[in-house]
Every structure is written in C-alpha cells, then in structure tokens.
C-alpha positions in Angstrom: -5.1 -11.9 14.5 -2.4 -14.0 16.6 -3.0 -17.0 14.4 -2.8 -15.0 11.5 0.7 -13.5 12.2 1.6 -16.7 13.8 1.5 -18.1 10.4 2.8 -15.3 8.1 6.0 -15.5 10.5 5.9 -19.2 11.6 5.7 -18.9 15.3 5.8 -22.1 17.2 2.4 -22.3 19.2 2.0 -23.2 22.7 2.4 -27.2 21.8 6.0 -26.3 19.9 4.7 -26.8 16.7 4.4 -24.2 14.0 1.7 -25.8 12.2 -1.3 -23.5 12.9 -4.5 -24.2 10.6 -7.1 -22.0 10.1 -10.0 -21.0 9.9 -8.4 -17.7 11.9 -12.1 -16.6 13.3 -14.8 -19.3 13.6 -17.6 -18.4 11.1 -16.0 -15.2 9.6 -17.6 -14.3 6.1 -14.4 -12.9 5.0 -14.6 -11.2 1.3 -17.4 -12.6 -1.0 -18.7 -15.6 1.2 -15.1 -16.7 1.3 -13.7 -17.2 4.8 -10.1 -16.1 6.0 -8.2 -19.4 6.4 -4.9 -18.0 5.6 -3.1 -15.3 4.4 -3.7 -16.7 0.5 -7.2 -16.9 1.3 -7.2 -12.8 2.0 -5.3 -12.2 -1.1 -7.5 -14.2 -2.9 -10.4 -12.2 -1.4 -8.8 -8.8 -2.2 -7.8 -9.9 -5.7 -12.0 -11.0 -6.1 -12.4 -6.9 -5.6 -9.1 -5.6 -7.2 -9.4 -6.9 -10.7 -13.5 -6.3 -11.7 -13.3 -3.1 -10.2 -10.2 -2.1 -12.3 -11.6 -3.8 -15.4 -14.7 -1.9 -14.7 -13.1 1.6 -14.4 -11.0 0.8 -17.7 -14.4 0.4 -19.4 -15.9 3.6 -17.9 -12.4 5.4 -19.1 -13.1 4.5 -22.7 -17.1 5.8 -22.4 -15.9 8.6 -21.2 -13.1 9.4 -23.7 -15.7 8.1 -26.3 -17.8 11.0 -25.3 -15.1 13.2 -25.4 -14.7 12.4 -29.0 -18.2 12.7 -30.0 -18.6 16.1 -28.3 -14.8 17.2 -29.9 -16.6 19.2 -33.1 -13.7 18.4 -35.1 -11.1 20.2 -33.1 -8.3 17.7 -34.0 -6.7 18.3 -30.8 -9.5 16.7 -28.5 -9.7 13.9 -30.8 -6.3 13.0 -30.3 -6.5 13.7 -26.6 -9.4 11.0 -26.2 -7.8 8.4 -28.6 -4.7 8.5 -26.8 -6.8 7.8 -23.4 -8.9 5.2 -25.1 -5.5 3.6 -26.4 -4.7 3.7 -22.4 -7.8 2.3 -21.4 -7.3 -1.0 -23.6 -3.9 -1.1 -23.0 -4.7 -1.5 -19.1 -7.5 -4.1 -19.7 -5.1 -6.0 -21.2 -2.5 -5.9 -18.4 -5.4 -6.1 -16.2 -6.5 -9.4 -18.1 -2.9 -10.5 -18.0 -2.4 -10.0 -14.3 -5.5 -12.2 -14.1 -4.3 -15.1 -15.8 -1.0 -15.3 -14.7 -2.4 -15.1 -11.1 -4.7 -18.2 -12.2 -1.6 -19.6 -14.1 0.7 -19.8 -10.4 -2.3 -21.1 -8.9 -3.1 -24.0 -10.8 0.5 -24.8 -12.1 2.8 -23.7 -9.3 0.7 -24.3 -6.2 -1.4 -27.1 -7.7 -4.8 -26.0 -6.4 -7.9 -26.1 -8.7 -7.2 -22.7 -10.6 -10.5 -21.4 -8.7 -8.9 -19.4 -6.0 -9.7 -16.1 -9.1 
C-alpha cells in the first residue's frame, strides 16, 4: 500500500528518487488475472467489472420492461410505463458503450498503449 500511495502522490523513496515501479505486491492476482502494477492497472481492473455488469443490467432492464408490456392487457398506461424504461435502458447501453470507447480511445491515442488495457 506504501508503494501505491508513494506513486499516486510522488513520494521520493529512500534512494531520493520518486520513480517507484511496480508490481506493488509480488504475485498478486489483482482483478481478472491482471496484477496491480499501478494505479491505471486498478482502474483498468475495476473498469473490466464496471462496464459488463452495467451492460448486463441494461439488458435485464429491457426483459423486464418487455414483460411488463406483454402482461399490460392493453391498459395504455403500463405500456407507456415500460416503453419509456425500455427507451432508458437503450439509452444507457449506449452511453455505457460510449464510455467504453472513449476509455479505449485515451488509451490508445492519448497514452499510446495497445488499446487493450478494456
């Protein structure tokens, strides 16, 4: 946890330099089989979770609501209550998708890694 702060505030270490490389625990796992090196590294790691789950729970959102509509019996008024949460489950896949990409997009443009890091 020292190294890891020591690099989020750029702590000089005991040799008076501030360059302090990872990987912060030998042989941690880290999220998904991908070890904690850095602070990026745990973003990444949370971001693996973050955005399937969300995707995931958008898509359950429109079963649901789909249900909703199939079990309305023509009452006009639960129709439009489930298309209007079917029309906010898409809309969030798509900022979900959009958070995705642009994520990739600083990646491999404006830190020059690989574009793998999500």
């Amino acid at each position: 946890m020292n190294q890891l702060l020591a690099q989020l505030l750029k702590i000089p270490s005991s040799n008076g330099t501030t360059n302090i490389t990872g990987p912060l625990k030998e042989n941690s796992p880290g999220i998904l089989g991908r070890p904690f090196n850095s602070i990026p590294d745990i973003i990444t790691g949370l971001l693996l979770i973050v955005f399937p789950l969300a995707t995931g729970m958008a898509l359950v959102y429109i079963v649901i609501a789909s249900f909703q509509i199939m079990f309305s019996g023509g009452n006009s008024d639960k129709v439009a209550s489930a298309r209007g949460k079917i029309t906010t489950a898409i809309v969030g896949v798509i900022v979900i998708s959009l958070a995705w990409f642009l994520t990739w997009l600083v990646d491999r443009f404006f830190l020059g890694t690989s574009g793998t890091v999500v």
